[in-house]
N, C-alpha and C positions, 0 to 999 in steps of 0.2 A: 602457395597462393591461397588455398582455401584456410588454411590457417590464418593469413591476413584477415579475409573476409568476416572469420567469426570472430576473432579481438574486435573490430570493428562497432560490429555488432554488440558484444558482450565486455562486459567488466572483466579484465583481467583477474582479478581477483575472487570477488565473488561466483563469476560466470551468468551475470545474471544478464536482463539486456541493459543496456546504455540509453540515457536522456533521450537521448535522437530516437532512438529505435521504440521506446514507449511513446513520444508523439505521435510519432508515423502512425501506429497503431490504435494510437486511442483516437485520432480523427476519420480513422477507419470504420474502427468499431463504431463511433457515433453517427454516423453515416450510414450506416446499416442496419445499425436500431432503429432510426428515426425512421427509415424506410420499411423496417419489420415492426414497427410498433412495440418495440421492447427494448428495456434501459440497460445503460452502460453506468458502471460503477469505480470510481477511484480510492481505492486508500492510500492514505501519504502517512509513512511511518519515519518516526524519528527514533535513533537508540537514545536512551537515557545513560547517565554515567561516561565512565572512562573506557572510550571504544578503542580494542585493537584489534589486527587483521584478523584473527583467530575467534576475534568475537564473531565480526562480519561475516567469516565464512560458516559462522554454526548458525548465528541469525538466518543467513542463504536458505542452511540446508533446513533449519527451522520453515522458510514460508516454502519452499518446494513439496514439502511433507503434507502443511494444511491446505495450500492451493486447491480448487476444482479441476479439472482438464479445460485447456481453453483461456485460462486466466495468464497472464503475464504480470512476471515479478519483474523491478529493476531496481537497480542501485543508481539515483540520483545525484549521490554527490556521499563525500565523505561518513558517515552514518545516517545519510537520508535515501530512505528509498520507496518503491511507489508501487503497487500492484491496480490490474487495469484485470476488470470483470465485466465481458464483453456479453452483450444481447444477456442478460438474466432476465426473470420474469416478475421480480417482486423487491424493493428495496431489502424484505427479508432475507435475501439470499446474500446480498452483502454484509447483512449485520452479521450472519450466519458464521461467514468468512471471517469477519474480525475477530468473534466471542471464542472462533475455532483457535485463533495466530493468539490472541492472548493469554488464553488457556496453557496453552504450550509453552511460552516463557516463565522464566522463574530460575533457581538457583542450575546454574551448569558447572561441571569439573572442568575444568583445562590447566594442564601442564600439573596435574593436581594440588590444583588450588580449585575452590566453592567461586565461582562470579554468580552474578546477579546480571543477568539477559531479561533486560524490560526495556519497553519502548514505549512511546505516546503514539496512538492509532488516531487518525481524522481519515469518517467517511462519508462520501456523497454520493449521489445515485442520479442520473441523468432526470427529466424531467422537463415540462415545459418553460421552466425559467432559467433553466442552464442544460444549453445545448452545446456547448464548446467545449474543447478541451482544457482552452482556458480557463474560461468558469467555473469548473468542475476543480480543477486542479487548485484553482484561487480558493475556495468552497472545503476544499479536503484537507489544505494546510490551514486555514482559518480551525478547524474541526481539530487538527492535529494540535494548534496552538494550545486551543482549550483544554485539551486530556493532558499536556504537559502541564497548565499549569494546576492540575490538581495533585499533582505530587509525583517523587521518583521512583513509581510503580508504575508498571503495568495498567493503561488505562484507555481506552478510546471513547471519542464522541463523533457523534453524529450532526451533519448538517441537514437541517431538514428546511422544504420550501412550504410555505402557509401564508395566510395573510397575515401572518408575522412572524417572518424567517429570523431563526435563529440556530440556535445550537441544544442538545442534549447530550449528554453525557453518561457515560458504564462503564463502572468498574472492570 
């Protein structure tokens, strides 16, 4: 029965948690930022290229390795997946996280053969103009769009809120 439970919960494959269960969470976590005075952070990653299982599950063990304690990783859907950075103190410590997940990708051996593990990162960081998990999430794949479309590298951007919101971008 507890088996049940955590497939449930978790990507069979990756192990990582499921759509449902980073919602749950991230309306949580924003929720208790907002009431601590400290922001909540989403990044929405896409893999780049020709994904197979074996990519996804080194991807997995790839964001488990850079993660903080406290952060939740999930697998969204087919090579889309999402990491939720709950109560941090500074939009820095989000960029922190991505510069860390970037870093890490690049040439992997599997079944020995050389692939190429890159992904497009889009991040956003709670804030007075996006308090939802909606917004944020809208905001983070907006941010993911962009690092996609600078090339099939490894790249993230950033959504940032000003009196004129837009986006930046890092290699």
């Amino acid at each position: 029965m507890r088996l049940i439970c955590l497939l449930r919960r978790t990507d069979r494959l990756t192990r990582l948690a499921i759509r449902a269960r980073f919602e749950r969470h991230s309306h949580r976590a924003l929720a208790r930022g907002l009431a601590r005075g400290r922001r909540t952070a989403v990044l929405v990653i896409d893999l780049n290229g020709d994904v197979d299982d074996r990519l996804l599950v080194e991807f997995a063990s790839v964001l488990r390795r850079c993660l903080p304690p406290g952060a939740l990783p999930a697998r969204l859907d087919g090579a889309g997946f999402a990491v939720l950075l709950p109560e941090i103190n500074t939009p820095e410590a989000a960029y922190e996280v991505s510069g860390r997940l970037a870093a890490e990708l690049g040439p992997i051996l599997i079944d020995g053969r050389l692939v190429t593990l890159a992904a497009a990162i889009g991040v956003t960081v709670s804030g007075p103009a996006a308090r939802t998990h909606d917004e944020l999430m809208h905001r983070a794949e907006l941010a993911m769009h962009k690092a996609k479309s600078l090339g099939p590298d490894t790249r993230w951007a950033i959504w940032q809120d000003s009196p004129d919101p837009g986006l930046s971008a890092a290699a």
